[in-house]
N, CA, C and O atoms as CSV, one atom per row, in Angstrom:
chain,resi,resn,atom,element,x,y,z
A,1,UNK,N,N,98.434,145.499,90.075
A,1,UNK,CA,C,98.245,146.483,89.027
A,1,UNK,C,C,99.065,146.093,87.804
A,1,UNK,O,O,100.227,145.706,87.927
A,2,UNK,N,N,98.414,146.202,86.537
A,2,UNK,CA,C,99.116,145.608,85.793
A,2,UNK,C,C,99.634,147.010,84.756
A,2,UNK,O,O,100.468,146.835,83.868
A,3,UNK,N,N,99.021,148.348,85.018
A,3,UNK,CA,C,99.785,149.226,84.491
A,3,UNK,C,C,100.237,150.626,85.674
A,3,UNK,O,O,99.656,150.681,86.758
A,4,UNK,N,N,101.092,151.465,85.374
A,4,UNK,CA,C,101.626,152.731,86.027
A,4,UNK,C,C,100.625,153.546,86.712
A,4,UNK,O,O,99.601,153.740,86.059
A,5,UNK,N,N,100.668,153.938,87.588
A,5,UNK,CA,C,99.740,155.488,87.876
A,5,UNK,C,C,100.238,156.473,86.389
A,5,UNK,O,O,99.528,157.467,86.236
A,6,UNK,N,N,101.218,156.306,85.454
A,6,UNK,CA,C,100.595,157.368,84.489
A,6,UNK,C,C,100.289,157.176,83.628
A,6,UNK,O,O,99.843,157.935,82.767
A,7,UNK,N,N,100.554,155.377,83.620
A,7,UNK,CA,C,99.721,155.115,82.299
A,7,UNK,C,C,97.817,155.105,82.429
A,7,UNK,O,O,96.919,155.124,81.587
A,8,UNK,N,N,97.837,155.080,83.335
A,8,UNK,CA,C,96.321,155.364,83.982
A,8,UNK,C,C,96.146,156.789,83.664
A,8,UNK,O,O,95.269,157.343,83.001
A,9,UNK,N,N,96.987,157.177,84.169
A,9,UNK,CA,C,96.496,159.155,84.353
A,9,UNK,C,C,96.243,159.166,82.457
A,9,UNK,O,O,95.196,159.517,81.913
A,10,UNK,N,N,97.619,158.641,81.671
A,10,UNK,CA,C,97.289,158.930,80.321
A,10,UNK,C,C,96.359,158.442,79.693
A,10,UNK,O,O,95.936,159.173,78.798
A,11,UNK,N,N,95.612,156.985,79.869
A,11,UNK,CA,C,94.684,157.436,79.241
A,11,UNK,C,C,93.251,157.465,79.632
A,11,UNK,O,O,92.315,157.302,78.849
A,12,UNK,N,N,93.164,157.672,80.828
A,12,UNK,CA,C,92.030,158.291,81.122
A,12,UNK,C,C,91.815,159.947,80.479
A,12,UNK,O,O,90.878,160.639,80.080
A,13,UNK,N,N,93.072,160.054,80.633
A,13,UNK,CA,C,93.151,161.513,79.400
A,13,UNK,C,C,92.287,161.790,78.625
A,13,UNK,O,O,91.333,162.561,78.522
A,14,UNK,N,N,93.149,160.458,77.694
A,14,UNK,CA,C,92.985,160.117,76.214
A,14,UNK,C,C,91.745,159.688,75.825
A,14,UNK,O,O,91.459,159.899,74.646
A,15,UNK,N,N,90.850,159.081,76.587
A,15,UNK,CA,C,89.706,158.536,76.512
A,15,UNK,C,C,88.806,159.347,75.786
A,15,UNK,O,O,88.864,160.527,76.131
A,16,UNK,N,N,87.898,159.066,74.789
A,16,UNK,CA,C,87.101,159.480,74.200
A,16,UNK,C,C,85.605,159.916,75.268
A,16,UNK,O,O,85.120,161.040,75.394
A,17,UNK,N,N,85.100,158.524,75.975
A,17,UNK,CA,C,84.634,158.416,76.941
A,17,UNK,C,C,85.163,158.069,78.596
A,17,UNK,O,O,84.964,157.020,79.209
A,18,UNK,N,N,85.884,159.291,79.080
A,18,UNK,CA,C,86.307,158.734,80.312
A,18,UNK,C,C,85.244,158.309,81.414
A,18,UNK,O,O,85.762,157.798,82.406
A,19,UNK,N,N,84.247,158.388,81.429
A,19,UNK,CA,C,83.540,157.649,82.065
A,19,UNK,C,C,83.413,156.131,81.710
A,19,UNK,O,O,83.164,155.427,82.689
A,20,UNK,N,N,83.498,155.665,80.852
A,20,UNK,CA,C,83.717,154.179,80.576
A,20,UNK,C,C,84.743,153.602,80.695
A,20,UNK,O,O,84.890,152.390,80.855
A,21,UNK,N,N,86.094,154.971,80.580
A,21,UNK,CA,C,87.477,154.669,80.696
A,21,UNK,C,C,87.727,153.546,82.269
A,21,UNK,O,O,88.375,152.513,82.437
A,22,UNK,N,N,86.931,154.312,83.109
A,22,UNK,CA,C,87.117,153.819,84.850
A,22,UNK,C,C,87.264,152.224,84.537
A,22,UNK,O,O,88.289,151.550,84.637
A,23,UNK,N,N,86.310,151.916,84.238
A,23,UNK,CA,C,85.707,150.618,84.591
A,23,UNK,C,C,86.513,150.051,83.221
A,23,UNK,O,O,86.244,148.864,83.035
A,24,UNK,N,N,87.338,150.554,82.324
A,24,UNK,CA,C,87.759,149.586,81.484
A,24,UNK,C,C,89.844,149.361,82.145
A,24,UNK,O,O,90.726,148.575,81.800
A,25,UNK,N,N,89.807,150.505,83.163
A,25,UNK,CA,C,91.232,150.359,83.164
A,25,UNK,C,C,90.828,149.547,84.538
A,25,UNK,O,O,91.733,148.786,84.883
A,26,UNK,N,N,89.712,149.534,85.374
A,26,UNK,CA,C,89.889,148.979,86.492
A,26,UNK,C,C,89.753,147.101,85.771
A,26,UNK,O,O,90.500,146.139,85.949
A,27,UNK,N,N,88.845,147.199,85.195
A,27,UNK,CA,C,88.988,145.691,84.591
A,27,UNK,C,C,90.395,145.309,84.437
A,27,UNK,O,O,90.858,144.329,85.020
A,28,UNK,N,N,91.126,146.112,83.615
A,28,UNK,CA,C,92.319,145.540,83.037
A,28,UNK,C,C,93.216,145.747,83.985
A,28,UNK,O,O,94.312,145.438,83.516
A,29,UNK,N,N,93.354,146.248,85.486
A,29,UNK,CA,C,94.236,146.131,86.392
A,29,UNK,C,C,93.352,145.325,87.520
A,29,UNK,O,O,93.977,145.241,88.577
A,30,UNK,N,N,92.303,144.828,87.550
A,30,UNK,CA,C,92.276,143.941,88.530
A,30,UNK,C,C,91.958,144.535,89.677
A,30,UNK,O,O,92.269,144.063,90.771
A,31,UNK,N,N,91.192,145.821,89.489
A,31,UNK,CA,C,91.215,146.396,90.949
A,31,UNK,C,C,89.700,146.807,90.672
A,31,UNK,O,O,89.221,146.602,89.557
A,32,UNK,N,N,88.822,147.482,91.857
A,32,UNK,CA,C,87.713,148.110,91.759
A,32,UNK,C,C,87.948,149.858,91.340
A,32,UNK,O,O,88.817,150.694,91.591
A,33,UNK,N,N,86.638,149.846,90.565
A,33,UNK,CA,C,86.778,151.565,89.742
A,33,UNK,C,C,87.153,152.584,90.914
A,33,UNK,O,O,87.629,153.703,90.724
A,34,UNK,N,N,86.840,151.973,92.252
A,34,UNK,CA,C,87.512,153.045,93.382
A,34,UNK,C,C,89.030,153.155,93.556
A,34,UNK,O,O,89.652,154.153,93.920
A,35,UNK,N,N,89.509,151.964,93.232
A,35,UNK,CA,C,91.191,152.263,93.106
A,35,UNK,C,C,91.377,153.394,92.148
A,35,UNK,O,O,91.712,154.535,92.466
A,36,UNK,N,N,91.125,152.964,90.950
A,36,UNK,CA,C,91.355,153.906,89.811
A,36,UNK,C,C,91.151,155.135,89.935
A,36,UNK,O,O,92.144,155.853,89.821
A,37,UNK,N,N,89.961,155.718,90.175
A,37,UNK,CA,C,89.230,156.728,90.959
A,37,UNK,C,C,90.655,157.259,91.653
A,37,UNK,O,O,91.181,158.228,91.106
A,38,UNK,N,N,91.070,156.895,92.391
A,38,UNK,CA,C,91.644,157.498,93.643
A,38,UNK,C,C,93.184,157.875,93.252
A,38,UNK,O,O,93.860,158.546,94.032
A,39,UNK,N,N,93.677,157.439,92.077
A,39,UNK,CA,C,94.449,156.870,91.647
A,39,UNK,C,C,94.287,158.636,90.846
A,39,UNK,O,O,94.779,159.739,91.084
A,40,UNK,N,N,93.368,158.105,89.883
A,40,UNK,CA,C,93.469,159.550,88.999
A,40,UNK,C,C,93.184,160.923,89.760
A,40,UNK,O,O,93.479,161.955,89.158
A,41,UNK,N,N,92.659,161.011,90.976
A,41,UNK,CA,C,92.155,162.124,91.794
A,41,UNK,C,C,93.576,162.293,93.190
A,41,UNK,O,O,93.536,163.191,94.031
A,42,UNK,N,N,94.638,161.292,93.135
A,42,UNK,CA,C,95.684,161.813,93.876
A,42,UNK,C,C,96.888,162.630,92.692
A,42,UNK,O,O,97.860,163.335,92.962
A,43,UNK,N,N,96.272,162.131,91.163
A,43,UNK,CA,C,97.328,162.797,90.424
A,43,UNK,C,C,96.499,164.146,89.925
A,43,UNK,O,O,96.787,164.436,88.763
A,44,UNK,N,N,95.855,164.739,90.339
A,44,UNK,CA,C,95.242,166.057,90.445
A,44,UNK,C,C,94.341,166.647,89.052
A,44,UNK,O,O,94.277,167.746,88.502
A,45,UNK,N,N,93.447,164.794,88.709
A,45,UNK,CA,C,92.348,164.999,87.823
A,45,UNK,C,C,91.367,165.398,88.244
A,45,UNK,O,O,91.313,165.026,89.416
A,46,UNK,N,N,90.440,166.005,87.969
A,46,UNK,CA,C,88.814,165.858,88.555
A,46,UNK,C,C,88.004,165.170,88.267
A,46,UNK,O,O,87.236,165.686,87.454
A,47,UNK,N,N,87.704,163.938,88.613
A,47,UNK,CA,C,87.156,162.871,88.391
A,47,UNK,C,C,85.639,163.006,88.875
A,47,UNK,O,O,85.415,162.740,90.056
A,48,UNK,N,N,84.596,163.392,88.064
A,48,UNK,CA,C,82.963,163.418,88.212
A,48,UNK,C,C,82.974,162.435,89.255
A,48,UNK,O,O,83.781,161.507,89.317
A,49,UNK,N,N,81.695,162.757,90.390
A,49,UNK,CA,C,81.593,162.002,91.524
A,49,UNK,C,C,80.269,162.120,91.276
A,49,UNK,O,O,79.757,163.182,90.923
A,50,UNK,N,N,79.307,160.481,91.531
A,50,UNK,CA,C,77.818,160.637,92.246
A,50,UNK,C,C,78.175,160.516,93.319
A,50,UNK,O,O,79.319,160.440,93.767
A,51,UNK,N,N,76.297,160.467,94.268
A,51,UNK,CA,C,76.474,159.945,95.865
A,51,UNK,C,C,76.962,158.751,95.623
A,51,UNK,O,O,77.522,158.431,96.672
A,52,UNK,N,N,77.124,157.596,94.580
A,52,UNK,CA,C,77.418,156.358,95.005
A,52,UNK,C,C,79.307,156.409,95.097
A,52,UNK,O,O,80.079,155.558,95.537
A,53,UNK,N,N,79.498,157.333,94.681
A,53,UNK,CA,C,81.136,157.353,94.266
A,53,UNK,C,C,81.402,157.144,92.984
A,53,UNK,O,O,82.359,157.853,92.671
A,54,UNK,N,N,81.114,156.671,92.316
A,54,UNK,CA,C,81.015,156.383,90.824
A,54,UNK,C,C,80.971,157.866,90.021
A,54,UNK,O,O,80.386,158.876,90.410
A,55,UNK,N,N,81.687,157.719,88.902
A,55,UNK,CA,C,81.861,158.850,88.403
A,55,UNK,C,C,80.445,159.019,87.460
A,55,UNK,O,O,79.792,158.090,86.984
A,56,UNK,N,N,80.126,160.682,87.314
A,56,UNK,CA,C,79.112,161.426,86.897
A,56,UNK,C,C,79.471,161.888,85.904
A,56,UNK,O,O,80.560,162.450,86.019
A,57,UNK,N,N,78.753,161.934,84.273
A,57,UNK,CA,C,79.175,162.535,83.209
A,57,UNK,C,C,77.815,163.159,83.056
A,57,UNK,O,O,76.845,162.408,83.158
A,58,UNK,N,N,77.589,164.663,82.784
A,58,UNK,CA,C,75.988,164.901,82.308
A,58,UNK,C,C,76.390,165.286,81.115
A,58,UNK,O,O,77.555,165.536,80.807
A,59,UNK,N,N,75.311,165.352,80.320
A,59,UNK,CA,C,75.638,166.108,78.860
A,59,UNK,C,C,74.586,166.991,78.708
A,59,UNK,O,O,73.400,166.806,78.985
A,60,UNK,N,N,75.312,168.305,78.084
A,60,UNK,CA,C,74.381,169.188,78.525
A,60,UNK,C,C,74.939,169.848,76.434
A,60,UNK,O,O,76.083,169.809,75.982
A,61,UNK,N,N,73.906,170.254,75.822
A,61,UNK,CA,C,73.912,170.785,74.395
A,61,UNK,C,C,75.008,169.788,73.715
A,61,UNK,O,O,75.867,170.128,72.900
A,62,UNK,N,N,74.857,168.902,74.066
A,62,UNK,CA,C,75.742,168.041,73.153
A,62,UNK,C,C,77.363,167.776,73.637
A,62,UNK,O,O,78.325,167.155,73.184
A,63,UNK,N,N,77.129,168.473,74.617
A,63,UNK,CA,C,79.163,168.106,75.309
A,63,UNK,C,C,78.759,167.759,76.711
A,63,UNK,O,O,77.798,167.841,77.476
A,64,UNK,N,N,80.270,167.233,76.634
A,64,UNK,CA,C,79.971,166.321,78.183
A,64,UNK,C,C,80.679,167.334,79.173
A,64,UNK,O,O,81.805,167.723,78.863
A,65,UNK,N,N,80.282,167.644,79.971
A,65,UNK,CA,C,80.231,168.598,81.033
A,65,UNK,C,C,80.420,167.771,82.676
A,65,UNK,O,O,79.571,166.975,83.077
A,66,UNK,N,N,81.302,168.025,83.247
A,66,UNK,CA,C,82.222,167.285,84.437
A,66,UNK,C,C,81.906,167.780,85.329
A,66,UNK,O,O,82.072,168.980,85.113
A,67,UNK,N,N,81.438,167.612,86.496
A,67,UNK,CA,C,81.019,167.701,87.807
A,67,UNK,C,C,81.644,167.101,89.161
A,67,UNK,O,O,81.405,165.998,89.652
A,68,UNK,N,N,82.532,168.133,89.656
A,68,UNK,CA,C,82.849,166.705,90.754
A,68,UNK,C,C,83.276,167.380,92.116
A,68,UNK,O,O,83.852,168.459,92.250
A,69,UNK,N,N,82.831,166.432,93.172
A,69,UNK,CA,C,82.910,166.932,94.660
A,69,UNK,C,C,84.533,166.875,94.940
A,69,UNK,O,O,85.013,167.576,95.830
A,70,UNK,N,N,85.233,166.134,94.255
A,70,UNK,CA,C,86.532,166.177,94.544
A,70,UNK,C,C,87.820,167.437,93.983
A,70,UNK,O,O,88.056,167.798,92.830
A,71,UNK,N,N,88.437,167.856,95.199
A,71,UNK,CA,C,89.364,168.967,94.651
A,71,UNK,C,C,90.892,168.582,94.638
A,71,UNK,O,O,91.100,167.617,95.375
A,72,UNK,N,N,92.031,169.068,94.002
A,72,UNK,CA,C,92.954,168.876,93.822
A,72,UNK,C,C,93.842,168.720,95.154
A,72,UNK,O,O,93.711,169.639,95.962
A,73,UNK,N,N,94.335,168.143,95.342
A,73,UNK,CA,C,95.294,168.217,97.089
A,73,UNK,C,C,95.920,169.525,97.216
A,73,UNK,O,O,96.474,170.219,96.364
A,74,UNK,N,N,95.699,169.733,98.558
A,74,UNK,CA,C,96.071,171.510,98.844
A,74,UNK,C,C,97.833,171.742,98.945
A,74,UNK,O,O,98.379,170.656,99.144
A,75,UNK,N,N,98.318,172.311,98.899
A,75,UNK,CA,C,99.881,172.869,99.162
A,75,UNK,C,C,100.077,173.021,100.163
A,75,UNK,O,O,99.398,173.882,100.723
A,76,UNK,N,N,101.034,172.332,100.906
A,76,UNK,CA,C,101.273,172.958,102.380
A,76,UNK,C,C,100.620,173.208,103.239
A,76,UNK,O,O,100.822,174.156,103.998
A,77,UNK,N,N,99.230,172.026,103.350
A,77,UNK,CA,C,98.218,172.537,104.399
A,77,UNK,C,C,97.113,173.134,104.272
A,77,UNK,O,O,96.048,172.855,104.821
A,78,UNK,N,N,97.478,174.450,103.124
A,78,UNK,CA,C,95.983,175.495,103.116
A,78,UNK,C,C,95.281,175.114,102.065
A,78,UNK,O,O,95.767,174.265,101.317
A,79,UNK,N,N,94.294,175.539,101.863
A,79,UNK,CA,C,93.317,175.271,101.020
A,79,UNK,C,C,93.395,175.968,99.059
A,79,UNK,O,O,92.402,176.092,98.342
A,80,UNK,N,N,94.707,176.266,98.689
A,80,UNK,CA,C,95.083,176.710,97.957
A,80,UNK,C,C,95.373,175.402,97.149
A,80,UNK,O,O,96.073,174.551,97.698
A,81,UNK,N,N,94.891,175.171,95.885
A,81,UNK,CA,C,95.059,174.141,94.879
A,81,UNK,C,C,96.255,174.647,94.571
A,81,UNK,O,O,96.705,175.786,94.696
A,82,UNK,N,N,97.011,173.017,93.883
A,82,UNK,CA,C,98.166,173.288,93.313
A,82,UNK,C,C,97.869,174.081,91.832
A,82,UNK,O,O,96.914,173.861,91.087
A,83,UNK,N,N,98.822,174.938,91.653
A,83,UNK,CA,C,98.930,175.449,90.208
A,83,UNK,C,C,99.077,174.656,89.245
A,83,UNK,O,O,99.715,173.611,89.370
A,84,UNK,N,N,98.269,175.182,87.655
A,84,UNK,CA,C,98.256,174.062,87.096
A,84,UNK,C,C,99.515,173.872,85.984
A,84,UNK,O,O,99.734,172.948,85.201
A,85,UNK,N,N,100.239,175.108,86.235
A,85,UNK,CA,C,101.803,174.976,85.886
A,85,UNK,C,C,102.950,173.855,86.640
A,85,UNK,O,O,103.947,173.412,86.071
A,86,UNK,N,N,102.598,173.593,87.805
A,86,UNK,CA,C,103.146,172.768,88.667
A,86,UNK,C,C,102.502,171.663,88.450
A,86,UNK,O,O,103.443,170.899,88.667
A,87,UNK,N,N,101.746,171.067,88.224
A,87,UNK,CA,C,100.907,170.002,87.608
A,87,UNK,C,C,101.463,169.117,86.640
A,87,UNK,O,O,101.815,167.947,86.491
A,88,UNK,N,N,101.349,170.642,85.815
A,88,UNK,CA,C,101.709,170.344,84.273
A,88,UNK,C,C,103.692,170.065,84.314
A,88,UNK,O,O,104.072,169.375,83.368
A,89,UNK,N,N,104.474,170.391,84.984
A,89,UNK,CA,C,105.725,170.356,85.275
A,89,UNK,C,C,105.666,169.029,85.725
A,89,UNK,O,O,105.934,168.178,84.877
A,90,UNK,N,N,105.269,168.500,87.292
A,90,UNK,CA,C,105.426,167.088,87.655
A,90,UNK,C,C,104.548,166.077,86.604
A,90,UNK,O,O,104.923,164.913,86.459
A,91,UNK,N,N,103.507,166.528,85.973
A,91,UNK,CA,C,103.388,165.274,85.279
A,91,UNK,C,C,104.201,164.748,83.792
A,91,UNK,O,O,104.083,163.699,83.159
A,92,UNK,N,N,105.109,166.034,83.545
A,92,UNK,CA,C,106.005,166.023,82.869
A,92,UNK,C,C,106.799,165.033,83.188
A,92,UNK,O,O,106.765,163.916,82.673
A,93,UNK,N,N,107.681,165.469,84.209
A,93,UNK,CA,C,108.960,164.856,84.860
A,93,UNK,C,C,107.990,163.372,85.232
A,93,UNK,O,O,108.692,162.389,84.991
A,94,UNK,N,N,106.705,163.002,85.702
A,94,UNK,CA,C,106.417,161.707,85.540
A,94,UNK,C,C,106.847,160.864,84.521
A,94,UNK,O,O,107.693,159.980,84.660
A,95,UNK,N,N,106.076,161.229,83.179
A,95,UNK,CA,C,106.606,161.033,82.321
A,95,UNK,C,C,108.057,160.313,81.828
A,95,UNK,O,O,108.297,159.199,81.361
A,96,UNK,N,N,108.825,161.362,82.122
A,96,UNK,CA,C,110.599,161.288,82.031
A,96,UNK,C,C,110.925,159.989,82.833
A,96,UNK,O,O,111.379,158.893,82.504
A,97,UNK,N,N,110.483,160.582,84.105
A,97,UNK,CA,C,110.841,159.141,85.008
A,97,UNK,C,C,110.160,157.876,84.719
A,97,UNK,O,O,110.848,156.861,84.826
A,98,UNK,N,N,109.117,157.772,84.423
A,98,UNK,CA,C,108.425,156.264,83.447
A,98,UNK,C,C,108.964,156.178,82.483
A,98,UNK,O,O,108.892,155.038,82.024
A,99,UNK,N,N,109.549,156.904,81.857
A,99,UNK,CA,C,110.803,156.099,80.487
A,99,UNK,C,C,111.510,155.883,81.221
A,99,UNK,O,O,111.389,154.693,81.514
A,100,UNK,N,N,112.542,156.503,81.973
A,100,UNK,CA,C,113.423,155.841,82.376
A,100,UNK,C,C,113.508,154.534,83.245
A,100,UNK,O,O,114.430,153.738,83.066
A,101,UNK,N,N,112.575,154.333,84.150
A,101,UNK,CA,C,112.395,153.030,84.708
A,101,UNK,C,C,112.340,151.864,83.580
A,101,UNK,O,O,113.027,150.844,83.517
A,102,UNK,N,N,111.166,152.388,82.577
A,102,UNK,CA,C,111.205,151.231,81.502
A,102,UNK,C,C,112.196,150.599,81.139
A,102,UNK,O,O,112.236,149.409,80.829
A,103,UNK,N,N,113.159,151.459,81.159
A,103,UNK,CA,C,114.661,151.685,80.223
A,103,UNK,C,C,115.016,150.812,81.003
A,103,UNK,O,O,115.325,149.706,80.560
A,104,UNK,N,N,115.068,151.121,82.541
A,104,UNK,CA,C,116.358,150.508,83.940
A,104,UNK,C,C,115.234,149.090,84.009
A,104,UNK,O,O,115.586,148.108,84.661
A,105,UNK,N,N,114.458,149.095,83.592
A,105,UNK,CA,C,113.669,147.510,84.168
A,105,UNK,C,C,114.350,146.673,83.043
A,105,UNK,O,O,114.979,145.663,83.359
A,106,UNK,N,N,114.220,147.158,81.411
A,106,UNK,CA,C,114.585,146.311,80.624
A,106,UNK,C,C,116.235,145.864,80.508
A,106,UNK,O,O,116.801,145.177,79.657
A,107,UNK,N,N,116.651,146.404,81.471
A,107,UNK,CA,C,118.300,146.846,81.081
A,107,UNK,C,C,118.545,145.379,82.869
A,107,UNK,O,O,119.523,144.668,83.099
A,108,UNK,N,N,117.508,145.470,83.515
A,108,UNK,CA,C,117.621,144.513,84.759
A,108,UNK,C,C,117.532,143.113,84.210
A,108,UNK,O,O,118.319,142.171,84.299
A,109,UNK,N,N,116.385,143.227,83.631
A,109,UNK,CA,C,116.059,142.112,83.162
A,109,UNK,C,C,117.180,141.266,82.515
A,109,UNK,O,O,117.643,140.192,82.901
A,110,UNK,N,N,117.613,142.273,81.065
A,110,UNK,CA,C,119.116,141.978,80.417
A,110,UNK,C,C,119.960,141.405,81.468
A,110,UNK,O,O,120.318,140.239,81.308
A,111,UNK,N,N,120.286,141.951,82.375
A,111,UNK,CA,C,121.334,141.739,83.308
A,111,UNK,C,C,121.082,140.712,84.286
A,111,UNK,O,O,122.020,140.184,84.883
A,112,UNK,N,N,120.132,140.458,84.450
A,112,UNK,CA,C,119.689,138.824,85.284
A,112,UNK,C,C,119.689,137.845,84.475
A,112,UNK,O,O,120.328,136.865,84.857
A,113,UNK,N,N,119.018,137.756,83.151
A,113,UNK,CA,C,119.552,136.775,81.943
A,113,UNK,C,C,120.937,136.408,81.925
A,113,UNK,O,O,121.300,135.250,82.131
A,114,UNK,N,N,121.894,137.560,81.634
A,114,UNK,CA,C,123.249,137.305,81.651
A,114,UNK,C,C,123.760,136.565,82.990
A,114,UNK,O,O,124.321,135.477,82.861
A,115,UNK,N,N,123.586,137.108,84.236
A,115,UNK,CA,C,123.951,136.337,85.553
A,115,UNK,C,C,123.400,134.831,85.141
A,115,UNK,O,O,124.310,134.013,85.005
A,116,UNK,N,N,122.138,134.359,84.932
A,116,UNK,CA,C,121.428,133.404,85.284
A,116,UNK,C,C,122.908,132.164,84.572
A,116,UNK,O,O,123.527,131.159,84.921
A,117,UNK,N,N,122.805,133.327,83.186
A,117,UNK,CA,C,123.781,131.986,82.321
A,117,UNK,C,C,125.114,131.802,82.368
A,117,UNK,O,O,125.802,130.995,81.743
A,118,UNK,N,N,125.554,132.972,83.509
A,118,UNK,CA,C,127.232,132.770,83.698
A,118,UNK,C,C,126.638,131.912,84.940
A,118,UNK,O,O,126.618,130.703,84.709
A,119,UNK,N,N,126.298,132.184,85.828
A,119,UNK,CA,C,125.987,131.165,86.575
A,119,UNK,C,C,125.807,129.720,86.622
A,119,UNK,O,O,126.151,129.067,87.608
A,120,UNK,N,N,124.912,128.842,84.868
A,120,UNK,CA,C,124.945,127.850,84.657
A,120,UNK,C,C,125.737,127.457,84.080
A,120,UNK,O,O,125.769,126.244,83.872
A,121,UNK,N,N,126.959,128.506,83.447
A,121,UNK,CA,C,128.131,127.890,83.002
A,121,UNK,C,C,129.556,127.399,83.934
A,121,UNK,O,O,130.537,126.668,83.794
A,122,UNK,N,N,128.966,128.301,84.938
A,122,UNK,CA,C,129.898,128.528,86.150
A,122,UNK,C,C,130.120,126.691,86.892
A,122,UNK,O,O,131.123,126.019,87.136
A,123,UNK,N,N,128.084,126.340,87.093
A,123,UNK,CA,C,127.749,125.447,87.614
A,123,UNK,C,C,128.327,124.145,86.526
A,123,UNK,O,O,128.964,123.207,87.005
A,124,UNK,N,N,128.082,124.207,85.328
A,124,UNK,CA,C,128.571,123.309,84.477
A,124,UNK,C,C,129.918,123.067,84.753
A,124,UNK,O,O,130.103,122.035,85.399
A,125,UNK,N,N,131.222,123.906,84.368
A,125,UNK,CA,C,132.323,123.951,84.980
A,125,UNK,C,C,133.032,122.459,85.715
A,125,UNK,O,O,133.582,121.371,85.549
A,126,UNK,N,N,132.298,123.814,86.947
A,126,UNK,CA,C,132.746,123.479,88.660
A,126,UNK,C,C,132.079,121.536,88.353
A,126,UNK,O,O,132.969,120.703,88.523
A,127,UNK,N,N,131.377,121.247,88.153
A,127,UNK,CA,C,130.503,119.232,87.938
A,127,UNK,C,C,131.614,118.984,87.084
A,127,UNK,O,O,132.316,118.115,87.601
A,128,UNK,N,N,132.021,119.335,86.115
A,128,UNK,CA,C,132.992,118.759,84.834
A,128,UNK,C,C,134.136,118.261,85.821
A,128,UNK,O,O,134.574,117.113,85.896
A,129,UNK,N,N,134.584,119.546,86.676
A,129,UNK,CA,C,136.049,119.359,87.017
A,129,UNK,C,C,135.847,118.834,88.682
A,129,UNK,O,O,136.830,118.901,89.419
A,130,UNK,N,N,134.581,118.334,89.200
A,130,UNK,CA,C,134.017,117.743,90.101
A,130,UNK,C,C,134.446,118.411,91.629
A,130,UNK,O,O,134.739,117.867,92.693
A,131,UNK,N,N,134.355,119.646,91.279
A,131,UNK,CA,C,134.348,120.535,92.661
A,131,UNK,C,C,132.959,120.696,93.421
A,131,UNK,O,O,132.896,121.351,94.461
């Protein structure tokens, strides 16, 4: 995968046409539109379903109108959808936490650069003084 579950969730959002969205984020991650699919329907989108699995857009008076066999994952077992205040809260804090990884990946990265080159100075050294 070459992007996040929320950078997926965002812009399938964002998409003008999310039905074309599928097949343009599955292209660009390398996976089939069923990953993606599954991907946006465990983060509690409703993703239009045909019988083939493939997502369904009808347009009905000029707007696109969403149809789909798939429901949000239940709470605790029962058949009660999550609230969409609780939704809207964790995909918040998603959010938060995808900056911050960004932050801690670029800040790793920094910090393996630095090792790599105390390390080859270390190694330079230690040959000079023939340890």
């Amino acid at each position: 995968m070459e992007m996040t579950e929320f950078e997926i969730v965002r812009s399938y959002k964002e998409a003008k046409y999310p039905k074309e969205q599928i097949k343009i984020l599955a292209d660009i991650n390398l996976c089939p539109p069923k990953q993606i699919i599954d991907i946006l329907t465990d983060n509690g989108l409703d993703v239009p379903q045909n019988k083939s699995g493939r997502p369904k857009v009808v347009r009905a008076d000029d707007t696109i109108t969403r149809h789909s066999t798939s429901r949000r994952k239940a709470v605790g077992g029962n058949n009660n959808p999550i609230p969409d205040s609780v939704v809207r809260f964790a995909t918040s804090r998603m959010e938060e936490l995808d900056a911050r990884m960004q932050t801690l990946k670029k800040q790793e990265l920094e910090i393996k650069t630095e090792i790599d080159k105390i390390i080859d100075e270390y190694t330079q050294i230690a040959k000079f003084l023939g340890l």
